[in-house]
C-alpha positions in Angstrom: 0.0 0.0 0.0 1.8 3.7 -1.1 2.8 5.7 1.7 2.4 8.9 2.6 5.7 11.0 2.0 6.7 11.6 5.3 8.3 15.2 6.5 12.1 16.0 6.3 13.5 17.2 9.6 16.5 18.8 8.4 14.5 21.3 6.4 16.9 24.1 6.4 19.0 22.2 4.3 16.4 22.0 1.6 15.7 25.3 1.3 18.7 26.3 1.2 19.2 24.1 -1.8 16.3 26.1 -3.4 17.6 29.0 -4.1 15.2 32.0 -3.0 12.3 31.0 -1.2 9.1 33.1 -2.6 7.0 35.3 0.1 4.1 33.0 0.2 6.4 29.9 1.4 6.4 30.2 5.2 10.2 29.8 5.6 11.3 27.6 8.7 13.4 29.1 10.9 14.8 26.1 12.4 18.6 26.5 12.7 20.5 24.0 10.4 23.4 23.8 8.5 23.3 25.5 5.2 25.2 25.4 2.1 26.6 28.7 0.7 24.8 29.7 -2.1 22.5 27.9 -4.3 22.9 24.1 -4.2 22.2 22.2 -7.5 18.9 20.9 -8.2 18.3 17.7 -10.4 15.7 17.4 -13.1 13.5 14.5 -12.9 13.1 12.3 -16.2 10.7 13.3 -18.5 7.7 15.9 -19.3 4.2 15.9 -18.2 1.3 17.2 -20.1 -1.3 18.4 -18.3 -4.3 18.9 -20.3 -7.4 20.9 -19.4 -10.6 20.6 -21.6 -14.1 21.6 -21.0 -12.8 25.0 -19.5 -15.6 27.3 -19.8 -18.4 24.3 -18.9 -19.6 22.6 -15.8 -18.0 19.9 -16.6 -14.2 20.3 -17.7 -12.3 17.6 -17.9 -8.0 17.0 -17.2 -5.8 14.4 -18.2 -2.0 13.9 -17.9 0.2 12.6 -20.2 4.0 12.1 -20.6 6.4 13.7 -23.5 8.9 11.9 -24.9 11.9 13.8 -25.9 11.7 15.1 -29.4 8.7 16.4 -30.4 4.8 17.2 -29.4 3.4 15.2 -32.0 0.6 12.6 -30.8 2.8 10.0 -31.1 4.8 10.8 -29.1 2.2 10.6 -26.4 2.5 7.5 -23.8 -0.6 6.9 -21.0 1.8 5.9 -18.5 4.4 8.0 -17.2 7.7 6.6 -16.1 8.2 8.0 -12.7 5.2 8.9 -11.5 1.3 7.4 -12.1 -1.4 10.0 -11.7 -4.8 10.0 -10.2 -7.5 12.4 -10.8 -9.4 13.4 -7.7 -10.7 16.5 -8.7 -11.4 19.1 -11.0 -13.3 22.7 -10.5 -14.2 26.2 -12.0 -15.9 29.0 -11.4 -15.8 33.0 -12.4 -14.2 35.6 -10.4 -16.0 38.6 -12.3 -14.7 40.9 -10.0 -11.3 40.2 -11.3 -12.7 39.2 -14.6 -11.3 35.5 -14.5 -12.1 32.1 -14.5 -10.0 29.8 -12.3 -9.4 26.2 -13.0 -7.8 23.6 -10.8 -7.2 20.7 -10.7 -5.9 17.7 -8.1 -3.9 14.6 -9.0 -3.3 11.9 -6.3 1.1 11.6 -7.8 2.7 8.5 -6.7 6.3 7.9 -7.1 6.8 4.7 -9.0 10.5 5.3 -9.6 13.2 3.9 -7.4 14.9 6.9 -6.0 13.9 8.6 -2.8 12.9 12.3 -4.1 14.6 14.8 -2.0 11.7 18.2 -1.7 10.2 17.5 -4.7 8.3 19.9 -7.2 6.6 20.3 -10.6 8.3 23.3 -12.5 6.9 24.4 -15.7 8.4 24.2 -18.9 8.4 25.1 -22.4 8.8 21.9 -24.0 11.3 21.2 -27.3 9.5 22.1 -30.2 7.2 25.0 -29.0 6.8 27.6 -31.2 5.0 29.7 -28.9 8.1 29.7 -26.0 5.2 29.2 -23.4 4.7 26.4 -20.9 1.0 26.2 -22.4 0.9 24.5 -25.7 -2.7 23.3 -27.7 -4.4 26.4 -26.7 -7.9 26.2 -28.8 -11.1 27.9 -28.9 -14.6 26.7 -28.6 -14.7 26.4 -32.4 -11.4 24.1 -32.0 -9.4 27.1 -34.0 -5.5 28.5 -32.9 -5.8 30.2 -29.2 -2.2 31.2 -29.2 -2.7 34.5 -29.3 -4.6 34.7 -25.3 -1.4 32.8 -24.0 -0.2 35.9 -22.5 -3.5 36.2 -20.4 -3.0 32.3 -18.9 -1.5 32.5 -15.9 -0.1 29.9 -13.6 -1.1 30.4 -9.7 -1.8 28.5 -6.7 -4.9 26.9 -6.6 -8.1 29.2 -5.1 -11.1 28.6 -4.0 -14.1 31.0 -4.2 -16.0 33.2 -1.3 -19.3 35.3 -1.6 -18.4 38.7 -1.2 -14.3 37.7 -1.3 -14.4 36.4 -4.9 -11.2 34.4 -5.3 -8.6 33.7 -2.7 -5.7 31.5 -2.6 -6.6 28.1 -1.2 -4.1 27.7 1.9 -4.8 24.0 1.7 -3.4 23.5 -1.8 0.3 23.1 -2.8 1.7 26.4 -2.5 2.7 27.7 -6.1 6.8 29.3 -5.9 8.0 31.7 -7.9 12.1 32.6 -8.4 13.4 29.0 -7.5 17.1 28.4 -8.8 16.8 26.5 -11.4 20.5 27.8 -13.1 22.1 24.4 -12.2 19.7 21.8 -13.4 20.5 19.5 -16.0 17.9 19.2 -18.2 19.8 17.5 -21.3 18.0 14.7 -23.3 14.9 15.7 -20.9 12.4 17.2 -24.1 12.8 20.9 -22.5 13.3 24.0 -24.2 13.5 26.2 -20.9 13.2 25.4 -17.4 11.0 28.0 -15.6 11.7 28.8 -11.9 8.0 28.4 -11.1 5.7 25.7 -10.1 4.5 23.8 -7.3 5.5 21.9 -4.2 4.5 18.8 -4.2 4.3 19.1 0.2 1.1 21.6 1.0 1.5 23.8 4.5 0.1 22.1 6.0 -0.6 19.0 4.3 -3.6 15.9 3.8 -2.7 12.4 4.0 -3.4 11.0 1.2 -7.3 9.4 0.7 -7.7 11.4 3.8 -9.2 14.3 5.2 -6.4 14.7 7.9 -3.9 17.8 7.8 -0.7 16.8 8.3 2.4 20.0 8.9 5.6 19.8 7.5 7.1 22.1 3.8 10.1 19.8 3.1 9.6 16.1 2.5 11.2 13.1 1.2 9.2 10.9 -0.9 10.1 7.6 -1.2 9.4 4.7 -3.8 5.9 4.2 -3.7 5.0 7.7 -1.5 2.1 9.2 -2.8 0.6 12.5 -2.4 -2.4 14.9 -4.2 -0.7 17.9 -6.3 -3.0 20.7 -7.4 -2.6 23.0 -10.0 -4.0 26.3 -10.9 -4.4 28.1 -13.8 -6.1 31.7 -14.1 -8.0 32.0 -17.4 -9.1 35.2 -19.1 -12.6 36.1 -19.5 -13.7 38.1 -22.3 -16.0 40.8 -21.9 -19.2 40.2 -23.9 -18.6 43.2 -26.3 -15.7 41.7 -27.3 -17.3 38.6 -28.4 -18.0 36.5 -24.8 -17.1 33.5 -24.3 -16.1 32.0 -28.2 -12.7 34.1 -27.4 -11.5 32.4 -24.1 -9.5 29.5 -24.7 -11.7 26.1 -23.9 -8.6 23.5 -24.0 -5.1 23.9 -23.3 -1.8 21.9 -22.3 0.0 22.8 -19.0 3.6 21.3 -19.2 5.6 20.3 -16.0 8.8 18.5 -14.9 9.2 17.3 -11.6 12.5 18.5 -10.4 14.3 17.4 -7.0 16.6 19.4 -4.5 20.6 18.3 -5.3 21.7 16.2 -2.4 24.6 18.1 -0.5 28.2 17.1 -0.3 28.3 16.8 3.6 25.7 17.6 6.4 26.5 18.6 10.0 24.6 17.2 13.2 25.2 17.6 16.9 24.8 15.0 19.2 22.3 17.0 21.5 19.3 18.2 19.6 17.6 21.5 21.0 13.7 22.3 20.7 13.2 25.2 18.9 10.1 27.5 20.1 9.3 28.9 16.4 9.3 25.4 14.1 8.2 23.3 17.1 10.5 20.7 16.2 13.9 19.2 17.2 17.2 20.7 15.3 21.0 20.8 15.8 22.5 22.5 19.0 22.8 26.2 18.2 22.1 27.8 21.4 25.2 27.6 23.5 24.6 28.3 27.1 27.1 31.0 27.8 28.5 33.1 31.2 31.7 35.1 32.1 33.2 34.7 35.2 36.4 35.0 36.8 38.9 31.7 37.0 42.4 32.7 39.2 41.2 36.2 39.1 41.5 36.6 35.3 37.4 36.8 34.0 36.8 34.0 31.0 34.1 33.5 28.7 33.2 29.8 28.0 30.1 28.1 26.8 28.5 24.4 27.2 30.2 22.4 25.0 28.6 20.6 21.9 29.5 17.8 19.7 29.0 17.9 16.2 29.3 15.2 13.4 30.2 15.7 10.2 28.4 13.2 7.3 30.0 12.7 4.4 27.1 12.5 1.7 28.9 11.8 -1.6 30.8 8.7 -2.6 34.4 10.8 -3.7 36.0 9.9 -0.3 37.6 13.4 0.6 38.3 14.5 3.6 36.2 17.4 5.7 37.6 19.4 8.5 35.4 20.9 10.9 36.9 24.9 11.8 35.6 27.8 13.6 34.6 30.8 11.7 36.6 33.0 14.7 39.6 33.6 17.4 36.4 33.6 20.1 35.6 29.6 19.7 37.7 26.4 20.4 36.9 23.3 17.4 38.6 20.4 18.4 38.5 17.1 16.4 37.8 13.9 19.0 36.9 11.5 16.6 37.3 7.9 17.3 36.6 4.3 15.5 32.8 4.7 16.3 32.5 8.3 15.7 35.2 8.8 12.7 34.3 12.5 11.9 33.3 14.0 15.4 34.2 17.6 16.8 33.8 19.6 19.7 32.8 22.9 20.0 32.8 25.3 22.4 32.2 29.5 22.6 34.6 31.2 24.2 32.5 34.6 23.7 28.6 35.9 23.6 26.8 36.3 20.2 26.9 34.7 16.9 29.6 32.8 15.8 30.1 30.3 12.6 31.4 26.8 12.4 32.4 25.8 8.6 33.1 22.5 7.1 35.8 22.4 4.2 37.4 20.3 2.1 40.4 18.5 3.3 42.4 18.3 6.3 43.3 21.3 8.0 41.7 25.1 8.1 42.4 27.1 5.3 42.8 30.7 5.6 40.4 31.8 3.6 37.8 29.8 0.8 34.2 29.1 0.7 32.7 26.3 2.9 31.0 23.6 1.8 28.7 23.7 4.6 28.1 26.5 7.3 26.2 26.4 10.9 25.4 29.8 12.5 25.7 29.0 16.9 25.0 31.6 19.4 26.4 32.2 23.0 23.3 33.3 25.2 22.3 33.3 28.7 20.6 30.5 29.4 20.0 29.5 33.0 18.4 26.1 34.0 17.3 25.6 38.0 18.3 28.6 40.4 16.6 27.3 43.2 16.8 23.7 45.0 15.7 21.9 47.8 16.7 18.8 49.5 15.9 16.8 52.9 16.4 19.9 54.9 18.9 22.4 53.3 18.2 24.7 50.2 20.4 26.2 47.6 19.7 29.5 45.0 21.7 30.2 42.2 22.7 34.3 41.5 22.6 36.3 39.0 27.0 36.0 38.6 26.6 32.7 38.7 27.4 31.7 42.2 25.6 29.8 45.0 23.9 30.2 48.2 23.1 28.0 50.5 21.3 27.3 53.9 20.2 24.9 56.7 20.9 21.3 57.6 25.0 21.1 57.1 26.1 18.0 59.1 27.6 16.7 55.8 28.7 20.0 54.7 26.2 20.1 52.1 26.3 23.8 52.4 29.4 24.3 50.8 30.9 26.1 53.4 33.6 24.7 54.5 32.0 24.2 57.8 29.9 21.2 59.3 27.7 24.0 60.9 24.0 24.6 60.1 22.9 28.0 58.9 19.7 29.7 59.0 20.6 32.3 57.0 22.3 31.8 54.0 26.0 31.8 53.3 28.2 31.8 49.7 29.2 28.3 48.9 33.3 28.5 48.1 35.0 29.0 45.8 32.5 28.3 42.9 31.4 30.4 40.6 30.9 30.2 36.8 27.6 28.1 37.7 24.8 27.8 35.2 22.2 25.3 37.0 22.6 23.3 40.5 20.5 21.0 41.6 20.1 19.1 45.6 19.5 15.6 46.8 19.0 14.5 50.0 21.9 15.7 51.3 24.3 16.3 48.5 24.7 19.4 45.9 25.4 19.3 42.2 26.4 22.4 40.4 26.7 22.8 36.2 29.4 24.9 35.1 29.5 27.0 32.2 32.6 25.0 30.8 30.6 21.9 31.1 32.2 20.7 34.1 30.2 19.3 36.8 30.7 20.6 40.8 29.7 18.4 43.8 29.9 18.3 47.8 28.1 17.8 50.5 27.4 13.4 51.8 29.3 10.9 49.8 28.2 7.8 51.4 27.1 6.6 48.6 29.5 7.5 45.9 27.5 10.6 45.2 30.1 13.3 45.0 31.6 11.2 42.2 35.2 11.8 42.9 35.9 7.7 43.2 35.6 8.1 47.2 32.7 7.7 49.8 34.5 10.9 51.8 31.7 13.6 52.3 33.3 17.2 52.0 32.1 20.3 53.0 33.7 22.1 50.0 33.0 22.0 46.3 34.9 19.9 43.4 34.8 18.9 40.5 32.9 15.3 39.8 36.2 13.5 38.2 33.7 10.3 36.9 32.1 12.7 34.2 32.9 15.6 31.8 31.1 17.4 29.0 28.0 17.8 30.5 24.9 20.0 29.3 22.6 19.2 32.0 22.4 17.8 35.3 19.7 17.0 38.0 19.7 15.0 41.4 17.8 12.2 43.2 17.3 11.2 46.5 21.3 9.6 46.6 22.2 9.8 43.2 22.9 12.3 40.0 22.0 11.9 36.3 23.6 14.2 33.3 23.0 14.0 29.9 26.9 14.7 28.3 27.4 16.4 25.5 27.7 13.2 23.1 23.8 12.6 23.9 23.8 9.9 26.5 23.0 9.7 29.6 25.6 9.0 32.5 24.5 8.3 36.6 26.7 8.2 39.3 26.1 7.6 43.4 23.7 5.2 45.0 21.9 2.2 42.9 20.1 -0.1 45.4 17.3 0.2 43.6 18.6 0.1 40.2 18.6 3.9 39.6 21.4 4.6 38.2 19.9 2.2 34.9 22.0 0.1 32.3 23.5 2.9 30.5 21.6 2.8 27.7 19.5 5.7 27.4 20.5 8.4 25.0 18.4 11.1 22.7 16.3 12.6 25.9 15.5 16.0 26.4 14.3 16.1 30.3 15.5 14.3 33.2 14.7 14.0 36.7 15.5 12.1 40.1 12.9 10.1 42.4 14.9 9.1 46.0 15.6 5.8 44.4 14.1 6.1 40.6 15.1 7.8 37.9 13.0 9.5 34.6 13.6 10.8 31.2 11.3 12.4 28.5 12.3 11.2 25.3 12.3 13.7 22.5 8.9 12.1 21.2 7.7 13.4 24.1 7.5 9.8 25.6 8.9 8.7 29.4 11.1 6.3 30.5 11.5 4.8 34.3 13.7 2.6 36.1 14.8 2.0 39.2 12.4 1.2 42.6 9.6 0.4 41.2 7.5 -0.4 44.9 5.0 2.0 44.7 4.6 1.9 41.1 6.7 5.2 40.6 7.6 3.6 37.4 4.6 3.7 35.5 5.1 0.2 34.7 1.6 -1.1 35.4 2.6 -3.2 37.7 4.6 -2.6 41.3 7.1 -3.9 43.2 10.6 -4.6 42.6 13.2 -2.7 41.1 14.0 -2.7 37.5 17.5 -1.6 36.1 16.8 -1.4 32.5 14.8 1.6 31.5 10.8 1.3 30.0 8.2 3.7 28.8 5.8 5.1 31.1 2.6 3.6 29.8 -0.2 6.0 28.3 2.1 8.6 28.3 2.6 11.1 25.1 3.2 15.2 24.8 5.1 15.5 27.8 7.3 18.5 28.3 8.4 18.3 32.1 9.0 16.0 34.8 9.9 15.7 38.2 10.4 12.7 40.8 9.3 12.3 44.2 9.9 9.9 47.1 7.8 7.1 45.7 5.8 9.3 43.2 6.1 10.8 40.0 5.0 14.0 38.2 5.0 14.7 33.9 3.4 17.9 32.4 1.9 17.3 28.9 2.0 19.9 26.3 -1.5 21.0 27.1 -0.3 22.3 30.5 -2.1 19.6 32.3 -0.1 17.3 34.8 -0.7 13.8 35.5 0.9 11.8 38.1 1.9 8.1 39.0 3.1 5.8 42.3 2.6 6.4 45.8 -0.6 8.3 47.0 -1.5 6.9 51.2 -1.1 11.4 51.2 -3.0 12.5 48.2 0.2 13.7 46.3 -1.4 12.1 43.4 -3.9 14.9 43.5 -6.9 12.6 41.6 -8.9 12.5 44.7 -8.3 9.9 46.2 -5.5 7.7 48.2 -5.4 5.0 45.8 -2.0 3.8 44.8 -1.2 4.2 40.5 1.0 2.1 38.6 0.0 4.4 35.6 -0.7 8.1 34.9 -3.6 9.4 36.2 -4.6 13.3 35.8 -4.4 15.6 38.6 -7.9 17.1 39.0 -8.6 20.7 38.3 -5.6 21.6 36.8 -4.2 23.7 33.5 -2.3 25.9 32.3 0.6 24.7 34.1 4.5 26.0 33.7 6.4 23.4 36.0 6.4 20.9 38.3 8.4 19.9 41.7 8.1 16.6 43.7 9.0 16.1 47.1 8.2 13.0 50.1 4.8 12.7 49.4 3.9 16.5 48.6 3.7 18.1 45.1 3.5 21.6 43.4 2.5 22.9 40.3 3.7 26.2 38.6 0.7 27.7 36.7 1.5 30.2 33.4 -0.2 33.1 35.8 2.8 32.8 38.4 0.6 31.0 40.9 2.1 28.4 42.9 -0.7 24.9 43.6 0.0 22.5 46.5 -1.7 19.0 47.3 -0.2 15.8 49.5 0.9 16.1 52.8 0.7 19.0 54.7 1.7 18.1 58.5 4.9 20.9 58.2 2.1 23.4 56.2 3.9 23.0 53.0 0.5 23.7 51.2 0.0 26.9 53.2 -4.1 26.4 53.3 -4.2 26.5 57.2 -5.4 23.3 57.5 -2.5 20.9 58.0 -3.9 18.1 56.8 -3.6 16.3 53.3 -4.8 16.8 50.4 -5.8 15.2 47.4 -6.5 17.5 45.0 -5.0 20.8 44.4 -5.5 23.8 46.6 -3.6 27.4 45.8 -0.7 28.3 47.8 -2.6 31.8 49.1 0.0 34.1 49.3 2.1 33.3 46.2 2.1 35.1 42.8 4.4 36.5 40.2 6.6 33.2 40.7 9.0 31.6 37.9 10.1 28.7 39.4 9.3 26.4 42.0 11.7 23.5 44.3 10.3 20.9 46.3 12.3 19.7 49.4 11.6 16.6 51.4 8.7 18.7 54.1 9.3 21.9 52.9 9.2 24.2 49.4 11.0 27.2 47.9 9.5 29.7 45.6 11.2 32.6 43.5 9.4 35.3 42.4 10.0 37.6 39.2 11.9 40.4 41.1 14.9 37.7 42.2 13.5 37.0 46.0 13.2 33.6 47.3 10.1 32.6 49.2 10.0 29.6 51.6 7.4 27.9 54.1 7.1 24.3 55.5 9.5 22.2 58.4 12.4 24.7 59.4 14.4 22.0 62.1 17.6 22.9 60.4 16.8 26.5 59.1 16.0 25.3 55.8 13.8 28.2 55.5 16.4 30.6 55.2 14.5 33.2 57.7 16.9 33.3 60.7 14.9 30.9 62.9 14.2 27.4 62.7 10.0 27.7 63.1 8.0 26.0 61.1 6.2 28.5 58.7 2.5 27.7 57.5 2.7 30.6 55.3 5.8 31.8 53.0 8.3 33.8 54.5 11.2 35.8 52.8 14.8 34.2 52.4 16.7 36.3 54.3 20.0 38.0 53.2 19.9 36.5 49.6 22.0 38.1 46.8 19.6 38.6 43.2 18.9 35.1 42.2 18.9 34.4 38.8 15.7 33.5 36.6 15.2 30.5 34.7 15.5 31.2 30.9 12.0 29.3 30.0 
């Protein structure tokens, strides 16, 4: 059964190979690699005639037939073109007097029946070898079956339209969009029956477009269509009308030929991929790693620039064998080659300034001087901050706006960074760290992501936590010697997961329960840390779980047991957060609804009940929601509105509703608003609002609350002697 052609994700590399791309072609913005200049396209065997009879009836009536090179002689006509076959599905007209026109279209299902996967395919017009007219309409007649040539000027080629009382014509937005100024200088169109190639025509994809036989719209501009792909192509011609005076409708043309090629984009020479893919905000959709988290801070006194690092690969597309080099387009950037057997063409890349920056792909084996690139990726340093805020059995941390940390409460392991074993109710600088572009707190451990990639760790190290290859606890921070390249990190209860700059995923610290997995997980985009399970959203918006499984915190469908290798969540699709509890889990879908999984004897399920889940359930009332945070049987939701929602256990007053007793469904946290992020400790919760202050309320034994006291607070208090802290880049 055909298929339907399916989108291209790197569609930045097909326009570019297009040439100009017309006004009325929405053009992705997706970052990708581009080719300098206009890329070849390839011509597509043979000519198609499409004919159009009947015009100025009720009934016209279309055909397609296929030139052979040589001539436009009838016998030179064939039924059944080589490359593709063509189904009629439907044909139209109607009068536009308004704009004193008649407007024909009509729509071919066009199946690929050649071998080749077509690379953004289109139908261009052409005049054909052996016009006499040099027009891409030939056998224009009259009524009477007499010459038309002379209203070929007046025929005019357009995107397909449909009619609206009081509107007249419009363009259909449904219909293949028709381009205009396409590059066609470097086709080959020898031996193909073509006199000239014409930059116009249409796209085979629509924006958006139908599945085939279907009714369902379907996104996407570029596409690949494989052997056997099918899809409906609609043209549209605009035909004169002639007034009445000037003799009606015996001088519009009633039959004429339409004559196409299907032409392909060139396939480039090389194409560049990172490892890490990045969601881009505009296209909705997955591309390479352009946006390079970036800070300047001082290292020995001397301030220094550096970003996250990224790896990219280069593919060699063509079958010549020559080498590419991978070089930075200036002084301010550091390419490195770290290829290896498995990864033979692999480069690192690092900013070592803000702004735009270019990385180039040549030909050979070292950086010219000058030249032209084969291939070219525009990256950016920017600010982009993850978590400034974290909370863990009874300490808390906040990240500033220079990129160092503060920390307070519970310091027995000297998880406050101080270089003390003392507890503070008022917070204190962690030493000598800075450079810091998201931290994150376990139970009683810190993890801190520099801006070079490096990861930062202190505090208990019982469990191998600290990652250093000891179990010695230090009260100090250093750098996490098990793991390098990292672009994001996050904590559990014991344990740490990062996702590295080659895509995968690498754990470290405690793994009775099997959290820190098999090691095979790779090609995520969130992850998160339970006290002794471990998530990750998949970049299809999927989840996977492993680790303790006794409370069903997996999503498994089943409980008990621990499991080390990882497996989807079941039901779950959309997501775009999550966060892990003590035996519960959190994801928030697309939608900005939340739904929730695992242990609930407190209501932090928040479905109304205390019914244990070994799948997703929703958490009633709720919408609209930013983030999430999970703690020991409490959870919080961040709503778009900066309000803060509470529901689970509430002995310490972590919900702040008064009441101090569970609850199952959400309640609003009162005196909260204007927040951007939100942390979840074990019995108590942080808040930060958009002016930099950080808001706290629930248990204080250890002066977690950062208020100068250690009483428990039932309603949010004010972190006292906090430096800005810095905000989240959403």
């Amino acid at each position: 059964m055909p298929r339907p052609i399916l989108p291209l994700l790197l569609t930045a590399l097909l326009l570019a190979a297009c040439g100009q791309t017309p006004s009325s072609v929405p053009s992705p913005t997706t970052p990708g690699a581009t080719t300098p200049g206009a890329s070849p396209q390839q011509a597509l065997p043979g000519v198609f005639q499409i004919d159009f009879g009947g015009v100025g009836t009720s009934t016209p009536t279309s055909q397609v037939q296929s030139i052979q090179p040589g001539g436009l002689s009838a016998q030179h006509l064939i039924s059944a073109p080589d490359q593709f076959s063509f189904t009629r599905d439907n044909i139209q007209t109607f009068v536009d007097e308004r704009r004193g026109i008649r407007h024909i279209r009509v729509s071919y299902y066009v199946t690929n029946t050649s071998s080749q996967t077509l690379r953004n395919p289109r139908f261009m017009a052409v005049v054909p070898q052996g016009s006499t007219t040099d027009s891409v309409f030939t056998n224009v007649r009259y009524f009477d079956d007499s010459d038309a040539s002379a209203a070929i000027p007046k025929l005019q080629l357009t995107q397909a339209k449909v009619y609206t009382t009081g509107s007249g014509a419009g363009s259909d937005i449904l219909t293949n969009f028709f381009v205009t100024g396409q590059d066609v200088s470097q086709v080959d169109i020898t031996g193909k029956g073509i006199k000239t190639l014409t930059g116009s025509g249409w796209w085979f994809a629509r924006l958006p477009t139908y599945l085939p036989g279907t009714h369902t719209i379907r996104s996407g501009s570029g596409t690949l269509m494989h052997p056997g792909d099918n899809t409906m192509v609609t043209f549209g011609v605009d035909v004169p009308v002639t007034p009445a005076a000037e003799g009606g409708a015996k001088k519009d043309p009633f039959s004429f030929s339409l004559n196409v090629t299907a032409v392909q984009d060139g396939l480039p020479s090389s194409a560049l991929s990172s490892a890490v893919k990045q969601w881009d905000n505009v296209t909705q959709t997955y591309g390479n790693y352009v946006q390079f988290p970036t800070m300047t801070y001082k290292e020995n006194g001397t301030a220094i620039t550096r970003s996250l690092p990224a790896y990219y690969d280069i593919s060699t597309l063509d079958p010549s064998g020559t080498s590419r080099v991978l070089c930075g387009g200036d002084a301010n950037m550091s390419v490195t080659n770290i290829s290896t057997a498995r990864f033979p063409d692999r480069w690192r890349v690092q900013l070592l300034s803000m702004g735009e920056h270019k990385i180039n792909v040549f030909e050979g084996t070292t950086c010219p001087t000058d030249g032209t690139p084969i291939l070219s990726q525009t990256v950016t340093g920017v600010v982009n901050i993850g978590n400034t805020i974290a909370a863990g059995l009874n300490h808390s941390l906040a990240l500033t706006t220079d990129g160092e940390v503060q920390s307070w409460g519970a310091n027995q392991f000297g998880q406050l960074g101080d270089g003390t074993n003392t507890n503070r109710t008022t917070p204190v600088f962690v030493r000598d760290l800075n450079g810091v572009l998201s931290i994150a707190a376990g139970r009683a451990h810190n993890v801190a992501l520099r801006a070079d990639g490096t990861v930062w760790t202190w505090g208990n190290n019982m469990y191998w936590e600290l990652g250093d290859g000891t179990t010695t606890s230090r009260n100090t921070p250093a750098p996490a010697s098990v793991v390098s390249d990292v672009v994001s990190v996050t904590a559990g209860g014991d344990h740490n997961l990062a996702v590295k700059a080659d895509g995968t995923v690498f754990t470290w610290g405690d793994d009775v329960g099997y959290q820190l997995g098999d090691g095979t997980v790779s090609g995520t985009t969130r992850l998160a840390g339970g006290e002794g399970h471990s998530l990750a959203v998949k970049m299809d918006g999927t989840v996977l779980g492993w680790g303790d499984n006794g409370a069903g915190q997996l999503g498994r469908g089943t409980t008990g047991s621990a499991f080390r290798t990882p497996s989807l969540v079941k039901g779950l699709s959309g997501i775009t957060s999550i966060a892990g509890g003590s035996e519960h889990s959190l994801a928030v879908k697309a939608d900005g609804t939340v739904w929730s999984w695992g242990a609930n004897r407190f209501g932090e399920l928040g479905d109304g009940t205390t019914t244990l889940r070994n799948t997703p359930v929703p958490v009633s009332g709720l919408s609209g929601i930013k983030s999430i945070a999970a703690g020991r049987g409490i959870s919080l939701a961040l709503k778009m509105d900066g309000t803060v929602w509470g529901w689970g256990v509430n002995s310490g007053g972590q919900l702040e509703d008064k009441v101090m007793t569970p609850r199952t469904t959400p309640v609003s946290v009162l005196s909260l608003s204007g927040i951007t992020s939100i942390a979840a400790g074990t019995h108590h919760s942080l808040a930060l609002n958009k002016n930099g202050r950080v808001q706290s309320w629930g248990l204080n034994n250890a002066g977690q609350l950062g208020d100068g006291t250690t009483t428990e607070r039932s309603t949010p208090v004010i972190v006292s002697g906090l430096e800005t802290i810095a905000q989240p880049t959403p």
